[in-house]
N, C-alpha and C positions, 0 to 999 in steps of 0.2 A: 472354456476355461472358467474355473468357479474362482470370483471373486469376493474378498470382504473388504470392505473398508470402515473400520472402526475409530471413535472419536476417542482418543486420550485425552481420559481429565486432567485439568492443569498443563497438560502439554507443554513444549515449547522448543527452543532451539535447541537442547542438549538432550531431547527425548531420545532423537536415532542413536545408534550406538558410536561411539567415537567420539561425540563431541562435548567439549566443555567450554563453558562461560566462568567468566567473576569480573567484578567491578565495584569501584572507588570510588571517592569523592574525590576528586582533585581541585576542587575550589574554581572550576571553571565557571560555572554558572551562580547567581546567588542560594547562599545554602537554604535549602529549609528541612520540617523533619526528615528523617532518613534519606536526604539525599544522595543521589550517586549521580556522575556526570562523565565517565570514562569507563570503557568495558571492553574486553577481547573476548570474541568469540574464536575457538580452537578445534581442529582435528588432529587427530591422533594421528591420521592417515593422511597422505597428499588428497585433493580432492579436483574434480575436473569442477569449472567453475563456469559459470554464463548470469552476465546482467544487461540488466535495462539502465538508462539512464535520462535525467530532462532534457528535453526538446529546446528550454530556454537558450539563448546566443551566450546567454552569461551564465557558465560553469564554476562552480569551487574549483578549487586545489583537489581533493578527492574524487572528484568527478573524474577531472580531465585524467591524473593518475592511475587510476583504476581501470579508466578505461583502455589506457595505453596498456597497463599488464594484463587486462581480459584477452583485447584482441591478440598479443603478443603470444600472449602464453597458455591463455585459456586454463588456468589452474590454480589453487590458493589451496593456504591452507589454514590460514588466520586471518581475520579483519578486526582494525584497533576501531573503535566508534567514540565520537565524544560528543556531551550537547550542551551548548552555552555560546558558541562560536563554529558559525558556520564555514569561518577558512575560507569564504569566497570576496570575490574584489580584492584582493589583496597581493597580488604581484608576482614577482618573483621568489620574490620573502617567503610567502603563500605557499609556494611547490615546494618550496625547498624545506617546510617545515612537514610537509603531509609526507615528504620523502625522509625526513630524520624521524619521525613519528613511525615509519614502518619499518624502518633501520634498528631500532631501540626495541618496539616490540618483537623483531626477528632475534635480535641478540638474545633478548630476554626467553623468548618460545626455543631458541638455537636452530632455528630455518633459515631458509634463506630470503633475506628481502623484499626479492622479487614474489614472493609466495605471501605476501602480507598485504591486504586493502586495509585502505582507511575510508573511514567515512564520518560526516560531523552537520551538528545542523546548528543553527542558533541566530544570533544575529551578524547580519552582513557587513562587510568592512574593517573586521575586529582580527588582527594579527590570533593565530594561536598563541598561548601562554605556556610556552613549551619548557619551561622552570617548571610548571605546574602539571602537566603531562607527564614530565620525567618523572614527577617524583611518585604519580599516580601511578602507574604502570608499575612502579615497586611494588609497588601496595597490592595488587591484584591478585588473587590466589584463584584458581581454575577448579571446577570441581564440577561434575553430572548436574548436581543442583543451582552450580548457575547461571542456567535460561533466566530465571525469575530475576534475577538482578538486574541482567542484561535489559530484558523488555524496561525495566523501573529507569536503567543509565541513559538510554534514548528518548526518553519521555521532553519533551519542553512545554508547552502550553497544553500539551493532553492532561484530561483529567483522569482517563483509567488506560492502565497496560494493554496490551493489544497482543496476544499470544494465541497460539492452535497447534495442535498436533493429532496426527491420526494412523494407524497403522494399518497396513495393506497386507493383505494374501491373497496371493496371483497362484491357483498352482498351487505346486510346492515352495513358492517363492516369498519370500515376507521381508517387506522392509519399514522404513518411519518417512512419515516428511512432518518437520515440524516447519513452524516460524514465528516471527514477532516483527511488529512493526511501528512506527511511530507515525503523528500524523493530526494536528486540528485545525491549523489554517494555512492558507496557500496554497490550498487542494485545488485541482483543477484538471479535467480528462488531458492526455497524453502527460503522464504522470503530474504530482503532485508535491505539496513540501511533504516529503514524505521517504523514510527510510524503511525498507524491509531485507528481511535476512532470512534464510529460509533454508535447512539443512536438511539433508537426506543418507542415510546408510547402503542408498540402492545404489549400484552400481551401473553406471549411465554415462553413453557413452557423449562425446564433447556435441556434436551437431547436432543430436535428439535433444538436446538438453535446452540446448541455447533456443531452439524450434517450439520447446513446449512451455518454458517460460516466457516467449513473446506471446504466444497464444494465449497463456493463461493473463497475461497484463494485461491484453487488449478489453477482454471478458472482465475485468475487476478492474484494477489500478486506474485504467484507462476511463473507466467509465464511474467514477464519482469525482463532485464538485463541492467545493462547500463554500469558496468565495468568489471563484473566476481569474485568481493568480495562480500562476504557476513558478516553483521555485531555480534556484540558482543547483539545488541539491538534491535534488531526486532521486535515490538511488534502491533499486531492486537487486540482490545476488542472491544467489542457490547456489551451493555447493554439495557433490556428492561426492562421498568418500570411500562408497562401494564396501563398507566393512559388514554388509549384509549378505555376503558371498555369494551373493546371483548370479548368473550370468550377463552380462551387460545389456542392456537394454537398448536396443534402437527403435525407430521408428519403425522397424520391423518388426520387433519382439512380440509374442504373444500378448506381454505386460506392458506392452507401448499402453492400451487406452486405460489402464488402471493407474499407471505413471501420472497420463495426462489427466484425469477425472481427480486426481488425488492433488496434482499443482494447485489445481483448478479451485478446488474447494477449501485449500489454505489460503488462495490470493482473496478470494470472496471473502471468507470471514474476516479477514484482517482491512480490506476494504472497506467493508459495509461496517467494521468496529471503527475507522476514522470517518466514515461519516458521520455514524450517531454520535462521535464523541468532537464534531465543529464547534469551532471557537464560538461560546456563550448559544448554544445547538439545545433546543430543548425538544426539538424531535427529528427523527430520520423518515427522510423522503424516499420509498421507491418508486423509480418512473417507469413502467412498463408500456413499449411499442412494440404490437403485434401490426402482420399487413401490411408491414412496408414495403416499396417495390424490390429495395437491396437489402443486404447485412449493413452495409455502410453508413444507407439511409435509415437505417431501424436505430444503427446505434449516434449516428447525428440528430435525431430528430428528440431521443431518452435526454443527450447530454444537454441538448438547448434548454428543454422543460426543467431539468435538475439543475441548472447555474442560471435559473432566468432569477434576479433579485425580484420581479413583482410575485411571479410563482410562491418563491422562499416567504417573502414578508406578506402573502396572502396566509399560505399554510400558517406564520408567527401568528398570525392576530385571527387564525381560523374561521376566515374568510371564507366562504364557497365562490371565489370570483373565476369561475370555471375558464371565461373567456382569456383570461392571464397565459391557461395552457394552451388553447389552440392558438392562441397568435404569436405565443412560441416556438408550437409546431412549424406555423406557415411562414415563419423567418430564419428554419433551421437551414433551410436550403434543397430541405431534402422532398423528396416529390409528396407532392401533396392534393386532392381533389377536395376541397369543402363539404362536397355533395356526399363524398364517400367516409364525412371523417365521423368516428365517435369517440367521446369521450369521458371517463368514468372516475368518479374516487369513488374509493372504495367496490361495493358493487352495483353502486346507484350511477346510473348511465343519465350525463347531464345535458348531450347533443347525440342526436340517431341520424348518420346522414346527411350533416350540417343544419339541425333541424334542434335548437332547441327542446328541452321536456323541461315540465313542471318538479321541481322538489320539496322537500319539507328543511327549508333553511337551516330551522334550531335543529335538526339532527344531523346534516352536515358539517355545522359547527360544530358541534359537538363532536363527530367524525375527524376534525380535522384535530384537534384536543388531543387525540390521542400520542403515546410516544411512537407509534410509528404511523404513517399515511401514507397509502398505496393510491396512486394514478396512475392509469390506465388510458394509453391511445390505439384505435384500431384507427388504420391508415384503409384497409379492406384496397390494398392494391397490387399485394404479390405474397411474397411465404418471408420475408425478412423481420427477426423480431429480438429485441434487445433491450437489456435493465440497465439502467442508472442509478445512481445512489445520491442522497446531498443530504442536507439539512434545511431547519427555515434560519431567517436571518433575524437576528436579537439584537436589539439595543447592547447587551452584555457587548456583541463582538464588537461594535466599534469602539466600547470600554478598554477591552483587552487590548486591542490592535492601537488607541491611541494612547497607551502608555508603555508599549513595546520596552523601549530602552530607557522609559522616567520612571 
């Protein structure tokens, strides 16, 4: 089967065919230039739908919702998104407002209810301002061109938009998956403070669907850190609207691994773009473990190195303190022989064997300076091997983080 997988410039959530975005300013958050803080993403088409959600005990209102319409109905065909207020801690009052929020935008789209997610990120314990909602969702007009808004309306402490899109030919087969994501602190593996939305024209059927978006999370979402919290609101969906006329695609399908390879490399970029983009983040960390004895232990042993804080504020102050990584490694839990570990930034190998080498300091430094730093562990104990993603840790973020809501 001859496959292409091409990157669409500018891409985003309304690249596949059928879908359109727009979005307001609803006064939810504080204003500043061009702000937007409310956005519906739309299909033209009913669409079969599958998400992920946080692992946290303490769920939003949008969480807990969406999830009850996923498993229920496994379908959508709109989601209202808002940022300034995360709708979480907040009670009864809470549901009831994420349920009049999808009520309003059904009316206004003329769907039905049940076919409408919501989703919202901001600060925690803050009623929705559903005066303010209402009168945004007026406001919204839908159009091809508005992915770009949409990514700019989920934006909260990000400094740049988070979009990708790419088109596929399976075959005779061609479809889009685009997406957009939000995302700069509170990251932490088994998701993160962290919204994605991710659309597709292919035609896919509910079980493949739900199957290839937990794979692809595992492989990205799952595996970047940027502070060691994880959120109240975590929310991944994909929806497919099939308006690419394909045949449906299963985990059978000829285009089953072009599907999957295509989820795959929308969740990574948009991943590894909330990484580099961590709260007060002036560089992105990849942590590569090759060797490990499992996939399990390849990918516990990435995530401890990438959310270790001595790791992070070694890389900030470009530190070569090599020993920061292996004794991250040896507290990940995951198997480990001393004897057999090596470990590398960059392609300067700093332990052979549990055996210390000699380096040239000032160019390590210097290495580690850079906007992105790659380390490198070989475990040299099976075929298991897995990336992590994070950032270092800056004075800025505890700036950012202690004036949240001052």
């Amino acid at each position: 089967m001859n496959t292409k997988i091409e990157h669409i410039k500018n891409g985003n959530t309304t690249s596949a065919r059928g879908f359109l975005a727009g979005a307001a300013y609803a006064g939810i958050k504080h204003k500043s230039k061009d702000a937007l803080d409310l956005t519906i993403l739309y299909s033209e088409a009913p669409c079969r739908a599958a998400a992920t959600f946080t692992n946290n005990k303490i769920q939003a209102a949008p969480v807990i919702l969406d999830r009850q319409k996923i498993e229920k109905y496994g379908q959508a065909q709109a989601v209202v998104i808002n940022s300034g207020c995360a709708n979480a801690c907040t009670g009864e009052e809470g549901m009831a407002n994420a349920r009049t929020t999808a009520g309003l935008a059904a009316k206004q789209l003329k769907i039905k209810p049940e076919d409408v997610l919501v989703a919202s990120t901001g600060v925690i314990g803050v009623q929705l301002p559903m005066d303010k909602i209402k009168a945004g969702l007026a406001q919204i007009k839908l159009s091809t061109a508005g992915g770009a808004d949409l990514t700019r309306a989920i934006m909260t402490t990000d400094t740049q938009p988070k979009q990708i899109a790419f088109k596929v030919t399976c075959g005779e087969t061609h479809f889009i998956v685009g997406g957009a994501a939000k995302g700069a602190g509170m990251i932490h593996p088994d998701m993160a403070t962290m919204l994605c939305f991710i659309t597709t024209d292919a035609a896919v059927s509910g079980p493949f669907l739900k199957a290839a978006l937990k794979k692809a999370i595992m492989a990205s979402f799952n595996m970047i850190s940027v502070d060691g919290d994880t959120s109240t609101n975590d929310t991944a969906i994909v929806m497919a609207n099939g308006l690419a006329g394909n045949k449906t695609i299963t985990a059978a399908s000829e285009c089953a691994g072009a599907f999957q390879e295509t989820l795959l490399k929308v969740c990574i970029h948009l991943a590894k773009s909330i990484a580099r983009d961590g709260e007060g983040a002036t560089r992105m960390i990849e942590v590569q473990v090759n060797g490990a004895k499992t996939l399990k232990d390849a990918r516990t042993t990435a995530r401890t190195i990438s959310s270790s804080p001595l790791v992070k504020t070694a890389v900030h102050g470009c530190d070569p303190n090599w020993g920061r990584i292996i004794a991250a490694a040896g507290r990940s839990g995951a198997a480990l022989v001393p004897e057999k570990s090596d470990v590398y930034i960059g392609d300067t190998c700093l332990l052979k064997g549990g055996r210390p080498l000699p380096f040239d300091k000032k160019a390590l430094s210097d290495l580690l300076n850079q906007p992105e730093v790659l380390i490198r562990v070989e475990l040299n104990l099976g075929e298991g091997q897995a990336t992590a993603w994070g950032c270092d840790l800056s004075e800025e973020y505890v700036v950012v983080n202690a004036e949240y809501t001052t």
